[in-house]
C-alpha positions in Angstrom: 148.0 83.9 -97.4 145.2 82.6 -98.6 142.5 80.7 -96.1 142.0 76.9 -96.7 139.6 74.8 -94.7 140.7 71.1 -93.7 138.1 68.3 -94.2 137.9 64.6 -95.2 134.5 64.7 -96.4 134.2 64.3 -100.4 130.6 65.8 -99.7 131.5 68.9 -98.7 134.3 70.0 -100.8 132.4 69.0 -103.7 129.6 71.4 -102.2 132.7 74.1 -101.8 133.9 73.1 -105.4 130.4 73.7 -107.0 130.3 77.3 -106.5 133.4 77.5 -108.8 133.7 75.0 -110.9 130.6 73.8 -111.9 129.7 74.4 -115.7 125.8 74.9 -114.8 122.9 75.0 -112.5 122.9 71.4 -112.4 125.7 71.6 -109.9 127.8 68.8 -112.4 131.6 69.2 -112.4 134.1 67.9 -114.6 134.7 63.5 -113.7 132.7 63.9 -111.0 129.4 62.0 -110.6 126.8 62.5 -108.2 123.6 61.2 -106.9 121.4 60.8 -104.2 119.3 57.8 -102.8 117.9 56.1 -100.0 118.2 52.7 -98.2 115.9 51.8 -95.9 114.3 55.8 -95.1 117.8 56.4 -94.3 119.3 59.3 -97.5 122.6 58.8 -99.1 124.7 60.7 -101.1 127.4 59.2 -103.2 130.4 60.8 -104.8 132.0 58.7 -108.4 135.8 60.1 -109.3 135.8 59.2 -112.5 138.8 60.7 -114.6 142.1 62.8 -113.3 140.1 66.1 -114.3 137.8 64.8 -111.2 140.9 64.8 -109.3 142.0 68.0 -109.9 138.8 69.3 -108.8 138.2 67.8 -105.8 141.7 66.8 -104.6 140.6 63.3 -104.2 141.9 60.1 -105.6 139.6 58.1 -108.3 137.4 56.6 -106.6 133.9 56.8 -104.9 132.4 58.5 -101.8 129.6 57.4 -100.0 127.7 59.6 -97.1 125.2 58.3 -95.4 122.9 60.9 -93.7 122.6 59.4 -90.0 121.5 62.6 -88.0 121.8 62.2 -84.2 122.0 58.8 -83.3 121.8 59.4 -79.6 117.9 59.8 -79.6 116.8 57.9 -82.2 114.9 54.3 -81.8 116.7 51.1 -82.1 114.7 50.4 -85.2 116.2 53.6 -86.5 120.0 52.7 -85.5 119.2 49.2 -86.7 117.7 50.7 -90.1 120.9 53.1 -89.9 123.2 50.0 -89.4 121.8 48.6 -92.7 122.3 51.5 -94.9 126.1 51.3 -93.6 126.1 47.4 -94.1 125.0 47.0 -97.5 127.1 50.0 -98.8 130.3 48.1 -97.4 129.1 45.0 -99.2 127.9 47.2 -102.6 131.7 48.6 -102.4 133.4 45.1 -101.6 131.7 43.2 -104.5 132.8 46.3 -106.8 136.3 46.2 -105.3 136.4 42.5 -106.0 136.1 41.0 -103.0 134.2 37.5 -102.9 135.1 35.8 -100.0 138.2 35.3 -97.6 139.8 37.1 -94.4 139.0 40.8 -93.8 140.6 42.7 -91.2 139.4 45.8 -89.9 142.0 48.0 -88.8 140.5 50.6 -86.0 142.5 53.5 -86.5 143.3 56.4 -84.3 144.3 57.2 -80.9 141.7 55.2 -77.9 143.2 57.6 -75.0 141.9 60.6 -77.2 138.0 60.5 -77.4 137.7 62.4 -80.3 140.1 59.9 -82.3 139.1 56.6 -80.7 136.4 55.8 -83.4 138.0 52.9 -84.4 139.2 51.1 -81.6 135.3 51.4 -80.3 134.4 50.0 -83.4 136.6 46.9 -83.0 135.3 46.5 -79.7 132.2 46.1 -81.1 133.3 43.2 -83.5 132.3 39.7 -84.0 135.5 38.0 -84.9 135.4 34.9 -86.4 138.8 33.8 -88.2 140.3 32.0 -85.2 136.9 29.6 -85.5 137.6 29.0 -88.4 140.9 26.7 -87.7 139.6 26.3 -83.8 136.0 25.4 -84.0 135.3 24.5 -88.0 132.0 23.2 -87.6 130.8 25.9 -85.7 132.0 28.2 -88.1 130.7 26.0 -90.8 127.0 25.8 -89.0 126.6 29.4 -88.6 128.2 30.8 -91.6 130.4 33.3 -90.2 132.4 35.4 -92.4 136.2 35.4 -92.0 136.7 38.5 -89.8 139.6 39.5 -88.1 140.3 43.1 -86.1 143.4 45.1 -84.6 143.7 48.4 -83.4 147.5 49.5 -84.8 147.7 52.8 -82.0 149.0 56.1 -83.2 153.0 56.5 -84.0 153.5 59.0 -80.3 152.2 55.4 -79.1 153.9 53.0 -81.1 156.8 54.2 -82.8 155.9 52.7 -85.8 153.5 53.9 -88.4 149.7 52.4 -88.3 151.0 51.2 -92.1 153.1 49.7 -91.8 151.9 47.4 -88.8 148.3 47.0 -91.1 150.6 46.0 -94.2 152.7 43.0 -91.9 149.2 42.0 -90.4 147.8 41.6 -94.1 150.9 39.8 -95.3 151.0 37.5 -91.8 147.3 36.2 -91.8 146.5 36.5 -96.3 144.0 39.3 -95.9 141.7 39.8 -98.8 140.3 43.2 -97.6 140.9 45.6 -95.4 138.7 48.0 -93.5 140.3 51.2 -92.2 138.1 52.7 -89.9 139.2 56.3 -88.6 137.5 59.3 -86.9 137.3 62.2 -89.5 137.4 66.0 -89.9 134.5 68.0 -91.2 134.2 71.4 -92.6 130.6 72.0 -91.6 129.4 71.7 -87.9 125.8 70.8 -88.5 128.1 67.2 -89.8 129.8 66.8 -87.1 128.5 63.2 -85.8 126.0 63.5 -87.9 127.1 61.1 -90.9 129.1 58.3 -92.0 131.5 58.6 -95.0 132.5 55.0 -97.0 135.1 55.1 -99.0 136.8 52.8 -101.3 139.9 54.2 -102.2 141.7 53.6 -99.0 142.9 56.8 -96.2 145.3 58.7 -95.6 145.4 59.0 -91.6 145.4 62.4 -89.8 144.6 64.1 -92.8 142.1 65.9 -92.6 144.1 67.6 -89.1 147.0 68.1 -90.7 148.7 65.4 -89.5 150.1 63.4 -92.7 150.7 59.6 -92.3 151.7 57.4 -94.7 148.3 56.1 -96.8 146.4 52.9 -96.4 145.6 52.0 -100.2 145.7 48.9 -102.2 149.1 50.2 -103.6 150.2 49.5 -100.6 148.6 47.0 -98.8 147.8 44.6 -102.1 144.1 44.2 -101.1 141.1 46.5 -101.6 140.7 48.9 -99.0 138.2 50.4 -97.8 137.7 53.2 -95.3 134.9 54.0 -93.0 134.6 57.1 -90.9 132.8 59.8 -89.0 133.6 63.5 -89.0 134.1 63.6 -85.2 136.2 67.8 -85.0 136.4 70.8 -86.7 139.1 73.3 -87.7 138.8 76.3 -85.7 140.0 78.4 -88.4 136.9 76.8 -90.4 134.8 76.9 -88.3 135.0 80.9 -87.2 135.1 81.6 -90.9 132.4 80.4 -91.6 130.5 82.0 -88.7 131.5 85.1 -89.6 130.8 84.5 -93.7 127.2 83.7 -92.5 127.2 86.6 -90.7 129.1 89.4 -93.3 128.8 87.8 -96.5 130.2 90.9 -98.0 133.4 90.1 -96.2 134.5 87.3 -97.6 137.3 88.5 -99.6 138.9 89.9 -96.3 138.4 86.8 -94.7 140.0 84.8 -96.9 143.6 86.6 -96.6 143.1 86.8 -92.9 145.8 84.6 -90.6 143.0 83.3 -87.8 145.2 82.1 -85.3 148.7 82.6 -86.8 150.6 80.9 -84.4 148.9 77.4 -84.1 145.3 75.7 -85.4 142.6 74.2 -82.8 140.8 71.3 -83.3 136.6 71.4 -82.0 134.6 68.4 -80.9 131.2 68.4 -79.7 130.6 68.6 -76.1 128.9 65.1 -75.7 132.3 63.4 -77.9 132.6 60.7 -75.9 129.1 59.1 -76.0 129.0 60.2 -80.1 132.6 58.1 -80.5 130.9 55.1 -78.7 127.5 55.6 -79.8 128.7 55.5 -83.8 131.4 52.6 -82.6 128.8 50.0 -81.8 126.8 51.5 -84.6 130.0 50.8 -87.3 130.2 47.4 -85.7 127.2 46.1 -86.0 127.2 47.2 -89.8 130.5 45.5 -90.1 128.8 43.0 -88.8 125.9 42.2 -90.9 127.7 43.0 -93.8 130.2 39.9 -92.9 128.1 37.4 -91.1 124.9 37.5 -93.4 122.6 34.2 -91.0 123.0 36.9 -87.9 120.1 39.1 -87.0 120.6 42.3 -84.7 119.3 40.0 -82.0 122.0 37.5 -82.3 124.6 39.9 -82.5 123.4 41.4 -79.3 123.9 37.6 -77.4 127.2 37.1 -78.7 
């Protein structure tokens, strides 16, 4: 048996991927662009699938992959978070324009679990919206005067909850009210625990929820759905069986080759959060929100989102 890691960050498996596949020191693999940047002080990284080859590789979908570095929110300076929010925001509206979106109803669908801290990223981010599309038919010349966008947000539940899967419910939602676009926003799993709460990955070839834990669900893609989609997330737990092998690869380097045949916890995986989960899953909701926000309702400053 040999040891694979779970994660849903592009970042790091094309970090992993590198080491093997890249043709030189340059770190460049086959259909897969890379770059780095910054918005605002804040550092990106961004991820381009650009051929099947790039697939292969890194097991990802055509596509790109957008990371922005965010660090720990918890003690940073609401001119920071607010700098943050706008790296977030105008990544959303680089990918929207390039998924071609131009105007109508978005919904954002917060995925996940909101009785499980480590999985209720996206209900606290839909908590945190400004929606807007009942205005629009309500209260048109309030909409009109302060040029909302056409927002809408639901939080689909898990299927233990529901007994129905999160995509189907998105897909009768986006049929129901004409959505144009659809933001999937879902709590993530990361390979490396210096990332844990530490980033925010953008995505715009849709998610597949539970993934990166194992737990398969049926995907959220425009296939599907009909509309662009586009996924926002933060790596919020860890595999245990990553996340002792790569302890112990820092550690014994020379004994990698053992570890990788070695059955670490044979009879069922673990899942690790950070200790402080439950401020990090609100702290990155209202962050996600008010990106979402900004991104959707251009007139509104972080001050006016604050009084609504």
């Amino acid at each position: 048996m040999i040891f694979s890691y779970f994660s849903d960050m592009a970042s790091e498996i094309r970090e992993e991927k590198v080491k093997t596949y890249a043709e030189d020191s340059t770190g460049k693999l086959d259909g897969v662009e890379y770059s780095e940047y910054e918005r605002y002080g804040v550092k990106i990284n961004k991820i381009s699938i650009i051929s099947e080859e790039g697939e292969k590789i890194l097991s990802k979908p055509l596509g790109d992959y957008i990371t922005v570095q965010t660090g720990d929110i918890l003690h940073k300076e609401e001119s920071e978070i607010q700098s943050i929010a706008s790296a977030i925001s105008d990544e959303i509206v680089y990918m929207s324009k390039k998924l071609g979106y131009y105007g109508g109803r978005v919904i954002a669908a917060g995925l996940g679990n909101k009785n499980l801290t480590s999985d209720s990223l996206g209900p606290a981010v839909c908590d945190g919206l400004i929606v807007t599309s009942h205005l629009k038919e309500q209260n048109p010349k309030l909409y009109s005067d302060l040029h909302f966008g056409d927002l809408s947000a639901f939080c689909p539940g898990v299927l233990a909850q529901t007994g129905m899967e999160s995509s189907s419910l998105v897909l009768a939602v986006c049929k129901s009210y004409e959505a144009k676009l659809v933001l999937a926003i879902d709590s993530l799993a990361a390979k490396e625990v210096g990332n844990l709460c530490s980033c925010v990955q953008i995505c715009s070839c849709g998610i597949s929820p539970g993934s990166g834990v194992g737990n398969y669900r049926k995907e959220l893609t425009k296939d599907l759905l009909g509309v662009p989609v586009i996924s926002v997330g933060v790596p919020m737990v860890v595999d245990s069986k990553t996340l002792v092998f790569e302890a112990i690869s820092k550690l014994f380097p020379d004994k990698t080759d053992i570890l990788q045949t070695a059955d670490i916890f044979p009879d069922r995986s673990y899942f690790v959060t950070p200790r402080d989960i439950d401020i990090c899953s609100q702290n990155f909701g209202d962050l996600i929100a008010m990106a979402i926000n900004r991104a959707f309702h251009k007139n509104l400053s972080f001050e006016d989102m604050a009084q609504i």
